[in-house]
MDTraj code that builds the backbone (N, CA, C; nanometers):
import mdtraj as md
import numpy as np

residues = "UNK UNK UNK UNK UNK UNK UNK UNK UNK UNK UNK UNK UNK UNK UNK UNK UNK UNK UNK UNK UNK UNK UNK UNK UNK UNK UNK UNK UNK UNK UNK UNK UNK UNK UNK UNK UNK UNK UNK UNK UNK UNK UNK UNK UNK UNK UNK UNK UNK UNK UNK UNK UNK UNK UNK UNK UNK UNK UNK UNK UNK UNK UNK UNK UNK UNK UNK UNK UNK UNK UNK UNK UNK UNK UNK UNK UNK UNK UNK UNK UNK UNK UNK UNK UNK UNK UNK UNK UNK UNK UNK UNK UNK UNK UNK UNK UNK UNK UNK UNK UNK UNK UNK UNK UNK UNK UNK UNK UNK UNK UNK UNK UNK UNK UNK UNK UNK UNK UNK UNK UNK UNK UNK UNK UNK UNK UNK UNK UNK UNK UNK UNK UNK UNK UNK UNK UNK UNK UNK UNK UNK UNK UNK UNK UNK UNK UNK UNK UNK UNK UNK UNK UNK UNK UNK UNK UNK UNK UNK UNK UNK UNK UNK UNK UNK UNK UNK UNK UNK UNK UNK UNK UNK UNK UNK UNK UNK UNK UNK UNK UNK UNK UNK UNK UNK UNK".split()
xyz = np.array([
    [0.0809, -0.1187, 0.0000],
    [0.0000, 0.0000, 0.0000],
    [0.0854, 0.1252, 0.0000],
    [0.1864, 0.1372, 0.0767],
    [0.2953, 0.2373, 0.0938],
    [0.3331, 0.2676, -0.0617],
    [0.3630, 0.1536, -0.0984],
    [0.4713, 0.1692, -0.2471],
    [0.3422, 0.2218, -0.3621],
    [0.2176, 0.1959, -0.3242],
    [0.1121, 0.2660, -0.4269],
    [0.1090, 0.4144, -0.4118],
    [0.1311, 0.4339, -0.2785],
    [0.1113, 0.5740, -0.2285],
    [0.2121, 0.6837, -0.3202],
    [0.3148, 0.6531, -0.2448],
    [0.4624, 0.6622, -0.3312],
    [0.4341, 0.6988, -0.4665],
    [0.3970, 0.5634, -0.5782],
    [0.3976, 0.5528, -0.6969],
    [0.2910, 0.7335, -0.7781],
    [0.1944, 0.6987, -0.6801],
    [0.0722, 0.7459, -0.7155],
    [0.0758, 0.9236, -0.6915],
    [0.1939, 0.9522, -0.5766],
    [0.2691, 1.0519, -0.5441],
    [0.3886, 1.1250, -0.6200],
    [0.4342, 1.0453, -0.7320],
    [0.5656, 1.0397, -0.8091],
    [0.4757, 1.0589, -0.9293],
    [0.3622, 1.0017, -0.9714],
    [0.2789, 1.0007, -1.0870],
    [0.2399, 1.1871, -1.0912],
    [0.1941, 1.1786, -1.0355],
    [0.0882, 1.3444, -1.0012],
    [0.2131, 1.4402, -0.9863],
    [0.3175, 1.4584, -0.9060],
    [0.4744, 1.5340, -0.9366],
    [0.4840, 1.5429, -1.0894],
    [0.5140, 1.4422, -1.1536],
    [0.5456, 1.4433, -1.3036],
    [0.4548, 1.4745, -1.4153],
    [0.3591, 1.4944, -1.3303],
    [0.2398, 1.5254, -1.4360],
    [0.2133, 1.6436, -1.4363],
    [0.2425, 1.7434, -1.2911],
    [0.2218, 1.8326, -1.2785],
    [0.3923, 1.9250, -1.3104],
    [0.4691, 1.8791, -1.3379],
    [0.5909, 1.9368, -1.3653],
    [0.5799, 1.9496, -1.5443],
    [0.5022, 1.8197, -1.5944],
    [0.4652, 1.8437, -1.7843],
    [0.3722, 1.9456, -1.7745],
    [0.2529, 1.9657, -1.7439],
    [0.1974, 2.0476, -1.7416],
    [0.2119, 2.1736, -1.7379],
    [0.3390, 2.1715, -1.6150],
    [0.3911, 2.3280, -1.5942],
    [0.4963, 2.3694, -1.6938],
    [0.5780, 2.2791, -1.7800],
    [0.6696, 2.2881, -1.8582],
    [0.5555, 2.3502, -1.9856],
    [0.4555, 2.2489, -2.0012],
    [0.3933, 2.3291, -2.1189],
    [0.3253, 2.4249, -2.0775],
    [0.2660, 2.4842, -2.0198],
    [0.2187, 2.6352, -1.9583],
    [0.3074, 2.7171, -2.0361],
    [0.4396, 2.7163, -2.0052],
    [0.5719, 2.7740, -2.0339],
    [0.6389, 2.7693, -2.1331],
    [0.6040, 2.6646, -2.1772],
    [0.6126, 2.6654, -2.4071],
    [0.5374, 2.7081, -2.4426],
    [0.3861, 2.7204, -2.4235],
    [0.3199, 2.8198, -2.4904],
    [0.2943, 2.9700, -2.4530],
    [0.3124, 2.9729, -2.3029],
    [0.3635, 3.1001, -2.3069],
    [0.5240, 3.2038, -2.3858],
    [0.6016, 3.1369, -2.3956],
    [0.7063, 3.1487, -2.4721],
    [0.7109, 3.1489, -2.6300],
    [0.5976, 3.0943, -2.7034],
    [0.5423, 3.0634, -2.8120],
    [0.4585, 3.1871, -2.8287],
    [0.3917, 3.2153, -2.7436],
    [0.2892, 3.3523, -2.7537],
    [0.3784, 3.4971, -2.7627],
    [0.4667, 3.4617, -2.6393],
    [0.5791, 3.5862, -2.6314],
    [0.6326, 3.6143, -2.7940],
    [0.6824, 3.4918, -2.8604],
    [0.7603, 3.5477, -2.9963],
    [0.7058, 3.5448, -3.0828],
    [0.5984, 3.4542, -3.1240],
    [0.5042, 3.5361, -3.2044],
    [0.4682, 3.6727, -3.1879],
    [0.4206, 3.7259, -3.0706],
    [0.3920, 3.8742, -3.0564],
    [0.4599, 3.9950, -3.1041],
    [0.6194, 3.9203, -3.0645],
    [0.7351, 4.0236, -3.0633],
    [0.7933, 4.0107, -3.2251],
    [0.7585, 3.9314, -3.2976],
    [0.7948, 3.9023, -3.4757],
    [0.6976, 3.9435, -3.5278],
    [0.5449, 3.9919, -3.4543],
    [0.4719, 4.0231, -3.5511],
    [0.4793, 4.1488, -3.6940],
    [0.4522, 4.1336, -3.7632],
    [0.4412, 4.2765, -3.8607],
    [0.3254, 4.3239, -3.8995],
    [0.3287, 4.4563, -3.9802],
    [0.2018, 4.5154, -3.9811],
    [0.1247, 4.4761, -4.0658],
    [0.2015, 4.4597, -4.1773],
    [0.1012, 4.3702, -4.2867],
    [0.0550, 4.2037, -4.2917],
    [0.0961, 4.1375, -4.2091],
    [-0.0044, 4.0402, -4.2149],
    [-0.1091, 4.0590, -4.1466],
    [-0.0478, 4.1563, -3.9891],
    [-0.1884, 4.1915, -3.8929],
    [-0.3144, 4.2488, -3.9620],
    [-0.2374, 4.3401, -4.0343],
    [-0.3689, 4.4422, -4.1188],
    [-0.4079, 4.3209, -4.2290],
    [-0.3836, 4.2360, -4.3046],
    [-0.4935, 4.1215, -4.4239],
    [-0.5991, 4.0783, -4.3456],
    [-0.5202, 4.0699, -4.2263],
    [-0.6512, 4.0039, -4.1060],
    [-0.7586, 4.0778, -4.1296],
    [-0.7540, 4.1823, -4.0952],
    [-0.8886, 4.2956, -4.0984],
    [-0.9072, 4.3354, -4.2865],
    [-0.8846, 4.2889, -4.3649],
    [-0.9337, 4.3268, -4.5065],
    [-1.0746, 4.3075, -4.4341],
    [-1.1439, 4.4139, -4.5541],
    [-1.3174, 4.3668, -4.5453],
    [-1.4032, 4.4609, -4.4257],
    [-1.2998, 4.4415, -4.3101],
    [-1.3716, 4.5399, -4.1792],
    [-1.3342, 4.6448, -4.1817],
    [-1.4063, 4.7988, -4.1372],
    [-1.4426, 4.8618, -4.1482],
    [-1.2981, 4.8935, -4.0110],
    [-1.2381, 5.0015, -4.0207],
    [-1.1329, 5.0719, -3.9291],
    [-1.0697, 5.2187, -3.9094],
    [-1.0458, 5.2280, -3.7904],
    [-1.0484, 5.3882, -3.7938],
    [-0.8805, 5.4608, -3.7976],
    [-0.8332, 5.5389, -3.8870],
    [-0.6732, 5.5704, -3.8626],
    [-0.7013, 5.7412, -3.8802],
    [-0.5810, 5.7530, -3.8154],
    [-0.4923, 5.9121, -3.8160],
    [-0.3916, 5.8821, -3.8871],
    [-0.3632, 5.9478, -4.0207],
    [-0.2769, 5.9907, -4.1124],
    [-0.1831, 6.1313, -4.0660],
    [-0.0752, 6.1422, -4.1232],
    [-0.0014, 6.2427, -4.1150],
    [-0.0866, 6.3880, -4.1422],
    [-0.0427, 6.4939, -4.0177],
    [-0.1326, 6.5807, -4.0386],
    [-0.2844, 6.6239, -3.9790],
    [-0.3160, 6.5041, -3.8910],
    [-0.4202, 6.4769, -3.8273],
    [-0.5294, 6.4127, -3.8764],
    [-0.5174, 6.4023, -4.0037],
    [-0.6471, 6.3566, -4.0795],
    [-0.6946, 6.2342, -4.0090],
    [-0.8340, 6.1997, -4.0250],
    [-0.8706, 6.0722, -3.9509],
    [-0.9521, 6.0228, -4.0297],
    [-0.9395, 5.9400, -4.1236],
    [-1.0564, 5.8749, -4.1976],
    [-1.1207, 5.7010, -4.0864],
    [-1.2241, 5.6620, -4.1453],
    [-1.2870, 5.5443, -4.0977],
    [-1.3396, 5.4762, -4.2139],
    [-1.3387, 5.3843, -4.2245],
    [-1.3081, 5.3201, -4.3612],
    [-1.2887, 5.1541, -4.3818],
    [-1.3532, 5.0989, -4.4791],
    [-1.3309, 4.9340, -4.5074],
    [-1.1948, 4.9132, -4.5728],
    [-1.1070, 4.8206, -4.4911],
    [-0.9964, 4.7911, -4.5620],
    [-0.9796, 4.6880, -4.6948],
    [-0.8877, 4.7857, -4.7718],
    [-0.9222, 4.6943, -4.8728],
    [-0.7730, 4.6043, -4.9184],
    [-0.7458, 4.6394, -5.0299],
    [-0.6016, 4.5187, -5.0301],
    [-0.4601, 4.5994, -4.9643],
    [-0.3464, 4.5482, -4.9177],
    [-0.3273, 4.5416, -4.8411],
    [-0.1331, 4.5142, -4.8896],
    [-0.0245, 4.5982, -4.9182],
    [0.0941, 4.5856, -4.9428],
    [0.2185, 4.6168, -4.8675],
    [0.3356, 4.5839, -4.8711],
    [0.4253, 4.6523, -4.7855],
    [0.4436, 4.7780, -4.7906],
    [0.4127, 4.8882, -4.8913],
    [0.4180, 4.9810, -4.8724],
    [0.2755, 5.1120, -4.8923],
    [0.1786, 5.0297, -4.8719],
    [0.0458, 5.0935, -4.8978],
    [-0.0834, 5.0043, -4.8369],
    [-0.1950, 5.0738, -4.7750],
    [-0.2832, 5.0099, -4.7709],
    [-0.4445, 5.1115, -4.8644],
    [-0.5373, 5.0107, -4.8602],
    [-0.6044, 5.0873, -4.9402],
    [-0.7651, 5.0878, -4.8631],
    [-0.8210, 5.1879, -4.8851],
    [-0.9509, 5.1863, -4.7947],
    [-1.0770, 5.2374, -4.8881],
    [-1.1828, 5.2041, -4.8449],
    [-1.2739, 5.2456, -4.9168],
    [-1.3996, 5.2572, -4.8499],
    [-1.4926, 5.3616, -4.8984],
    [-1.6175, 5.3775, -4.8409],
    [-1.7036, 5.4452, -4.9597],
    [-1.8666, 5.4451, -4.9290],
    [-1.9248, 5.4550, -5.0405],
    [-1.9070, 5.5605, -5.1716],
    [-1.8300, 5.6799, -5.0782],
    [-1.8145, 5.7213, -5.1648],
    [-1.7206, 5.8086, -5.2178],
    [-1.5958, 5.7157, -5.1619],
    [-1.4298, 5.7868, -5.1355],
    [-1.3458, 5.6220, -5.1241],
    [-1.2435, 5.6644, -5.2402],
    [-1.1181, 5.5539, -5.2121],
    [-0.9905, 5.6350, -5.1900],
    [-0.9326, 5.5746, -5.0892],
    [-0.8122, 5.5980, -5.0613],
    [-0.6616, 5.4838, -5.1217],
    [-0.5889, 5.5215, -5.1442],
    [-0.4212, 5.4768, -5.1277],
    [-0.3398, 5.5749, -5.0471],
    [-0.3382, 5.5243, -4.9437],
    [-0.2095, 5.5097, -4.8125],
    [-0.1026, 5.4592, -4.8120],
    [0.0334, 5.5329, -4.8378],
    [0.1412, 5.4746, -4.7418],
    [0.1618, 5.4569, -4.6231],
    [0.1789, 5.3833, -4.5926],
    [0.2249, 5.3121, -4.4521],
    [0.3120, 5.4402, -4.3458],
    [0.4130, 5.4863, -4.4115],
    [0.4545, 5.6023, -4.3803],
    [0.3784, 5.7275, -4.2847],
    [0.2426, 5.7346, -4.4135],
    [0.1738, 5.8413, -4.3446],
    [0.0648, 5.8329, -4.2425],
    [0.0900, 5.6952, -4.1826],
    [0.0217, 5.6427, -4.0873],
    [0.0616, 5.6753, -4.0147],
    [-0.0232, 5.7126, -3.8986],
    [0.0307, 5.7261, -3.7437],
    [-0.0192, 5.6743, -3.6696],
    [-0.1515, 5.6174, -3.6429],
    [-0.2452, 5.5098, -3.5783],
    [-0.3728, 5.4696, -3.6333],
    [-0.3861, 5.3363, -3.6311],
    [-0.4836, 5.2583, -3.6618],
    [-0.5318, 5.2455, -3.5362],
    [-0.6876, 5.1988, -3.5935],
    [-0.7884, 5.1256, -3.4434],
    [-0.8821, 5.0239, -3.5763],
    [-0.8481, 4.9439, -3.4815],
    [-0.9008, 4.8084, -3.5454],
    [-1.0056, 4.7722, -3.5055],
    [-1.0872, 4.6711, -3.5184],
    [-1.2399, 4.6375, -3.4808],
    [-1.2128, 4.5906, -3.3428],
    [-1.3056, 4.5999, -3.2178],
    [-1.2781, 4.5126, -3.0953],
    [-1.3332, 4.3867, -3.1510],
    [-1.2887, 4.2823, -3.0344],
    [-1.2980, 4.1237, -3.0818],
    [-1.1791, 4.0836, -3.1212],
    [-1.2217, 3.9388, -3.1317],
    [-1.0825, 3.8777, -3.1463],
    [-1.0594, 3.8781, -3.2967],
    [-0.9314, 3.8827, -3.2943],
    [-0.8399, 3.8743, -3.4298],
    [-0.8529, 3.7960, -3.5360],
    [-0.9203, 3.8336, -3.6611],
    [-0.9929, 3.6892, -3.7594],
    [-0.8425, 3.6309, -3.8238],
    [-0.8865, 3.5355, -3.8490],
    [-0.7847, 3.4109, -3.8881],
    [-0.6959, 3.4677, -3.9997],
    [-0.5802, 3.4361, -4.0218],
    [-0.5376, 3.4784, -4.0928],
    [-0.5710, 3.4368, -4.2603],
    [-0.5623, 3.4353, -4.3469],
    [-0.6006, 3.3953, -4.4759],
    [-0.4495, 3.3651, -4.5456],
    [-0.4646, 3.2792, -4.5898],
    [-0.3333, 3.2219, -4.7437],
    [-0.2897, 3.3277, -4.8412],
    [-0.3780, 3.3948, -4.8771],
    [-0.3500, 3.4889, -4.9840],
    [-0.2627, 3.5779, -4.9873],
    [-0.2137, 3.6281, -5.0502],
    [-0.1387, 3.7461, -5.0645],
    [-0.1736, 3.8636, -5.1501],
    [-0.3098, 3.8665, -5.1666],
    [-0.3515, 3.9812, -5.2412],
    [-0.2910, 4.1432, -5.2212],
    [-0.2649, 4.1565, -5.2875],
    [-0.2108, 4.3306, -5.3077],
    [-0.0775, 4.3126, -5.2877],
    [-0.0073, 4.1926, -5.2150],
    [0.0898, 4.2156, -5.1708],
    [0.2454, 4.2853, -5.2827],
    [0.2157, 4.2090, -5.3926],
    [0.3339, 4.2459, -5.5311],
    [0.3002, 4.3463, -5.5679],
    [0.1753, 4.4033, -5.5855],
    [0.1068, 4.5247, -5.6269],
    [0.1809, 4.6332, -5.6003],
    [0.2206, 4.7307, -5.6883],
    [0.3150, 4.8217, -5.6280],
    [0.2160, 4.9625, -5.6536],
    [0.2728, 5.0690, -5.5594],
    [0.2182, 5.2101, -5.5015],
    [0.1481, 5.2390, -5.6701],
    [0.2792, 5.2775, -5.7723],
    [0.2163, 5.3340, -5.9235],
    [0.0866, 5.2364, -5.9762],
    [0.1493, 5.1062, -5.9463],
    [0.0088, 5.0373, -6.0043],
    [-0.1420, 5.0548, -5.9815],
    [-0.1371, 5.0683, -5.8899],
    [-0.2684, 5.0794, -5.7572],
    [-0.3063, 5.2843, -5.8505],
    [-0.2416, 5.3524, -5.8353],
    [-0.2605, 5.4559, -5.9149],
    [-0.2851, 5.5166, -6.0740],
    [-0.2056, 5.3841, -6.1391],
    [-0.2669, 5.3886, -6.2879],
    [-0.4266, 5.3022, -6.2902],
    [-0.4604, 5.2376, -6.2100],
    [-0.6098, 5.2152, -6.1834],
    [-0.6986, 5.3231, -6.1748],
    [-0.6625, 5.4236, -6.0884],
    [-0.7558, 5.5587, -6.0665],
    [-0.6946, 5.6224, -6.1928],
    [-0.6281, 5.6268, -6.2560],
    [-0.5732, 5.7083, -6.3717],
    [-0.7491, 5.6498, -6.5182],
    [-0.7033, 5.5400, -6.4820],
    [-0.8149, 5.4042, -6.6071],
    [-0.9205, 5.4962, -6.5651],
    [-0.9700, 5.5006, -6.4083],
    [-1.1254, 5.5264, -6.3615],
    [-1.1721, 5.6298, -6.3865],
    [-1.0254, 5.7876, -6.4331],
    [-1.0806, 5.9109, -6.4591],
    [-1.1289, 5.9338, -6.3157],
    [-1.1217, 5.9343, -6.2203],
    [-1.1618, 5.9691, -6.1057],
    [-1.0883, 6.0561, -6.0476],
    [-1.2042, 6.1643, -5.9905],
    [-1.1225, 6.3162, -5.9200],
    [-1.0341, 6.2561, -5.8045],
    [-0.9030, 6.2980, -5.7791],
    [-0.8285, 6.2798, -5.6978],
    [-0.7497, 6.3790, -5.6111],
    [-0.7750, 6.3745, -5.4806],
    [-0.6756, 6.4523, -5.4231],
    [-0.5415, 6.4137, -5.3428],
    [-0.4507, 6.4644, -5.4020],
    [-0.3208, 6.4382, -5.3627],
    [-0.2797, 6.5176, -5.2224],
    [-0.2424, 6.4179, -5.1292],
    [-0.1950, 6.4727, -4.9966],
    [-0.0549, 6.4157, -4.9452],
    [0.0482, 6.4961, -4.9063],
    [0.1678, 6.4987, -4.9208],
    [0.2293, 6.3790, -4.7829],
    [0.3164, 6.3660, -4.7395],
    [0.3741, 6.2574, -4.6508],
    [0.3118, 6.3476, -4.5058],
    [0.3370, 6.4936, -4.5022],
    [0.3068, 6.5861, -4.4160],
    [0.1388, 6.5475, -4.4173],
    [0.0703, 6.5952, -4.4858],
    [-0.0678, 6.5636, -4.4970],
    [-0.1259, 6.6711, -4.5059],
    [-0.0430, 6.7756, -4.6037],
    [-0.0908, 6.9002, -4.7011],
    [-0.1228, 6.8706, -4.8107],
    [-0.2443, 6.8991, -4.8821],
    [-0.3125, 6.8651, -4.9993],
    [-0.2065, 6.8954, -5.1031],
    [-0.1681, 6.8535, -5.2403],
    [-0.0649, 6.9428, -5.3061],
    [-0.1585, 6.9127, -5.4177],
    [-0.2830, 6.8807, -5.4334],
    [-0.3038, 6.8928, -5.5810],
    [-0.4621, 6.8396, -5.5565],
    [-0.5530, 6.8754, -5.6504],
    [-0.6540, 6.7547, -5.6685],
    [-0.6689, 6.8338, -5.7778],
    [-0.7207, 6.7266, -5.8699],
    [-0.8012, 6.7297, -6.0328],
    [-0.7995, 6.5847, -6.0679],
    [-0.7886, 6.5835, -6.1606],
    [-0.7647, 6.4545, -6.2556],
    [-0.6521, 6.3704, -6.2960],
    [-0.6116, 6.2589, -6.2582],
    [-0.4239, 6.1859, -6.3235],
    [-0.4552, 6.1707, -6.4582],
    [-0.3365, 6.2274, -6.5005],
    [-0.3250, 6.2539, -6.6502],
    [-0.2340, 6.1018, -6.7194],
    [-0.1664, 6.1180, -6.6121],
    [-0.0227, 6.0406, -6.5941],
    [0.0661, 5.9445, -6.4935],
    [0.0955, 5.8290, -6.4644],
    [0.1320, 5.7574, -6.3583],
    [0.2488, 5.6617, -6.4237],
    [0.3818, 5.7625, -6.3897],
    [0.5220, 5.7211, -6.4535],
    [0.6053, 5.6378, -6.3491],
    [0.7323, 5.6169, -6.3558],
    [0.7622, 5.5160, -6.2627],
    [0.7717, 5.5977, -6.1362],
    [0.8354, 5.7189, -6.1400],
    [0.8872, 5.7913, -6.0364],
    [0.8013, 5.9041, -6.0263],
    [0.7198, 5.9550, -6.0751],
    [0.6417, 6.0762, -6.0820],
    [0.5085, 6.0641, -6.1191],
    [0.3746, 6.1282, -6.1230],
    [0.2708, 6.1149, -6.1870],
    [0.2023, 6.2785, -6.2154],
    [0.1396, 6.2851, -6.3171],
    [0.0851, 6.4258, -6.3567],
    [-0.0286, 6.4201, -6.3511],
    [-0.1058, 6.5733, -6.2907],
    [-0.2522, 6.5314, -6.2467],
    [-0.3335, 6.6447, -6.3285],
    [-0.4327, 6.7438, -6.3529],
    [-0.4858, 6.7817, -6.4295],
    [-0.5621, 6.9035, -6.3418],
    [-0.4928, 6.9969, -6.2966],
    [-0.6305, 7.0661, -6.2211],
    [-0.6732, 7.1160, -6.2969],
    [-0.8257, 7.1392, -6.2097],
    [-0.9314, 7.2124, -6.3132],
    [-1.0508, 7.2217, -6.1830],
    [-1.1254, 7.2958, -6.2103],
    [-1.2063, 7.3537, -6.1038],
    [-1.3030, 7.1905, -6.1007],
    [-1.3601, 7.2125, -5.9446],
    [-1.4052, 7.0536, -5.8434],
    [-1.5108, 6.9780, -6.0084],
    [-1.6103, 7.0994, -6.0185],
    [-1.7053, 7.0588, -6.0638],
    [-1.7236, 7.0370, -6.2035],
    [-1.5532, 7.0570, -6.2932],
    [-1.5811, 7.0612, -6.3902],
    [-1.4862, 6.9398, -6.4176],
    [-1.5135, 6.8759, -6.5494],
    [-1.4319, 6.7462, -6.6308],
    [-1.2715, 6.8089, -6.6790],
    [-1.2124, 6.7380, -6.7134],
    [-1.0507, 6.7562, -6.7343],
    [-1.0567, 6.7845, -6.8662],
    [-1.1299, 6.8816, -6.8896],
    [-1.0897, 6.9847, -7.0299],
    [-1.0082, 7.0667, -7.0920],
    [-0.9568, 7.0612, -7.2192],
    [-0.8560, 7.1742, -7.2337],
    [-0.8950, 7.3122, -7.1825],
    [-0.9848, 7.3726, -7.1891],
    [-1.0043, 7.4714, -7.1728],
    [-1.0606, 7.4533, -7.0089],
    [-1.0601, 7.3914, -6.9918],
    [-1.1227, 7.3635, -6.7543],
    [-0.9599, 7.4425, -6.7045],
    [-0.8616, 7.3155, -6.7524],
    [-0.7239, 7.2909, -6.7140],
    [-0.6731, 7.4010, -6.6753],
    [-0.6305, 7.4403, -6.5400],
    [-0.5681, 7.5318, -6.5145],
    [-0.3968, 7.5411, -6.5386],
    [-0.3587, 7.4117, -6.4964],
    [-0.2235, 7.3595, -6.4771],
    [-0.2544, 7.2298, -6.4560],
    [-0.0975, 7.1970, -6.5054],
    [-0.0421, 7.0069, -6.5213],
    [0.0536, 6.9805, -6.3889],
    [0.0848, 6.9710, -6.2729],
    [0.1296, 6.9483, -6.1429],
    [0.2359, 6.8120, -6.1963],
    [0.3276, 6.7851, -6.2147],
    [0.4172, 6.6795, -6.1685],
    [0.4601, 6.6726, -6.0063],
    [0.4422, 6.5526, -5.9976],
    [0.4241, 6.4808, -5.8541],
    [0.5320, 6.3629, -5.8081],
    [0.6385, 6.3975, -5.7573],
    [0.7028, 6.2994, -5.7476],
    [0.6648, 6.1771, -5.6535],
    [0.6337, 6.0627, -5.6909],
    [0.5497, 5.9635, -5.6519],
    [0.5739, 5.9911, -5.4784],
    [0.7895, 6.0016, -5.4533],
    [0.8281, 5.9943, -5.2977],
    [0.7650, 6.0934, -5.2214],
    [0.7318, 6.1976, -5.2765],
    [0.6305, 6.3129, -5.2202],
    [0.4856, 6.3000, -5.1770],
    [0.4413, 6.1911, -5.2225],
    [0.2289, 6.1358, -5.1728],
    [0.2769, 6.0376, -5.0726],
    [0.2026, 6.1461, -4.9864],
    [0.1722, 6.0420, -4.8554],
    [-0.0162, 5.9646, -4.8660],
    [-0.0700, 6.0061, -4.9751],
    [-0.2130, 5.9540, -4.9839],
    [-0.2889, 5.9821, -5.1004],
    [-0.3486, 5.9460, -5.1640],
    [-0.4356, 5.9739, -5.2836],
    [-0.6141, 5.9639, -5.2439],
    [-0.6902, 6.0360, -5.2300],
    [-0.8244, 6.0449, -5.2152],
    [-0.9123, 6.0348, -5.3921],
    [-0.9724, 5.9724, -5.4109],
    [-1.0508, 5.9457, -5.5087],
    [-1.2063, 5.9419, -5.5008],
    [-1.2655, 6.0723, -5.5475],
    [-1.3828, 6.0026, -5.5043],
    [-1.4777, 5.9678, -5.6319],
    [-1.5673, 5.9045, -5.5813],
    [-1.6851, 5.8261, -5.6777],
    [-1.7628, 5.9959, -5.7065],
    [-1.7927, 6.0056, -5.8797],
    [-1.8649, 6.0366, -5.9222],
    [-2.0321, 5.9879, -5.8780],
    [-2.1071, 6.1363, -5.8530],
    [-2.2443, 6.0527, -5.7935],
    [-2.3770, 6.1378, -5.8830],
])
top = md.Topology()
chain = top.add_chain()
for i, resn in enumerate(residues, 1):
    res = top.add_residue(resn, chain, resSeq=i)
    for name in ("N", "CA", "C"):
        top.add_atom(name, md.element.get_by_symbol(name[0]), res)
traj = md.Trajectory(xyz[None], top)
């Protein structure tokens, strides 16, 4: 009976020493995941949900995230699209709740800043250009979306990108946009 006691005493020690060892691998597992995380896989998580940021300058848009690159994210609402550099971020607020799963994809990820901008160039869509600071330097129309620069078209809010609207042609050196505002014709 002694030697069951013993046994049964030596059993429950070792069980409770695995137990405590794994407590402590997954706490240690949680620790470096946390501390390796980056911003762009965190942010694919939230594609789709709706989130609130301060841009350079104070601006604060709220907005559905949309695809999602190392050096840009993109947002949209009914009736305004944005392209963001990462740069001109200064804080995000993300949805409360827990953190949705991550997804396989890599959408937007190869997608580069000009590309994402010769799209709004295709759409003819009014655009306003806002600098890394988050001073407007332009809005009209993209004329142009070159490797290093893009040309935009002002012309007064309410009128189309006419020769005779056109006030001036703005070259834009791409390193100079901290954001592009686009909005939907309504």
């Amino acid at each position: 009976m002694r030697w069951d006691s013993l046994f049964d005493d030596l059993e429950a020690q070792l069980n409770e020493q695995s137990q405590a060892q794994l407590r402590e691998e997954i706490a240690e597992n949680i620790r470096i995941e946390r501390a390796t995380a980056e911003l762009l896989p965190t942010l694919v998580r939230f594609s789709g949900h709706e989130i609130a940021l301060r841009v350079s300058g104070g601006t604060e848009l709220r907005a559905k995230l949309g695809p999602c690159a190392a050096d840009y994210i993109c947002l949209e609402t009914e009736h305004s699209q944005w392209v963001i550099r990462c740069s001109a971020i200064q804080t995000l607020a993300l949805p409360p709740g827990k953190v949705p799963i991550a997804e396989q994809h890599g959408a937007g990820r190869s997608v580069k800043f000009s590309s994402v901008l010769r799209g709004l160039l295709r759409d003819r869509a009014r655009c306003q250009i806002f600098s890394r600071d988050g001073i407007s330097l332009a809005e009209g129309t993209l004329a142009q979306v070159a490797k290093d620069f893009l040309m935009i078209l002002v012309h007064p809010r309410d009128e189309y990108a006419r020769s005779q609207q056109v006030s001036t042609q703005l070259l834009i050196p791409l390193e100079a946009i901290g954001w592009v505002e686009a909005k939907h014709l309504s």
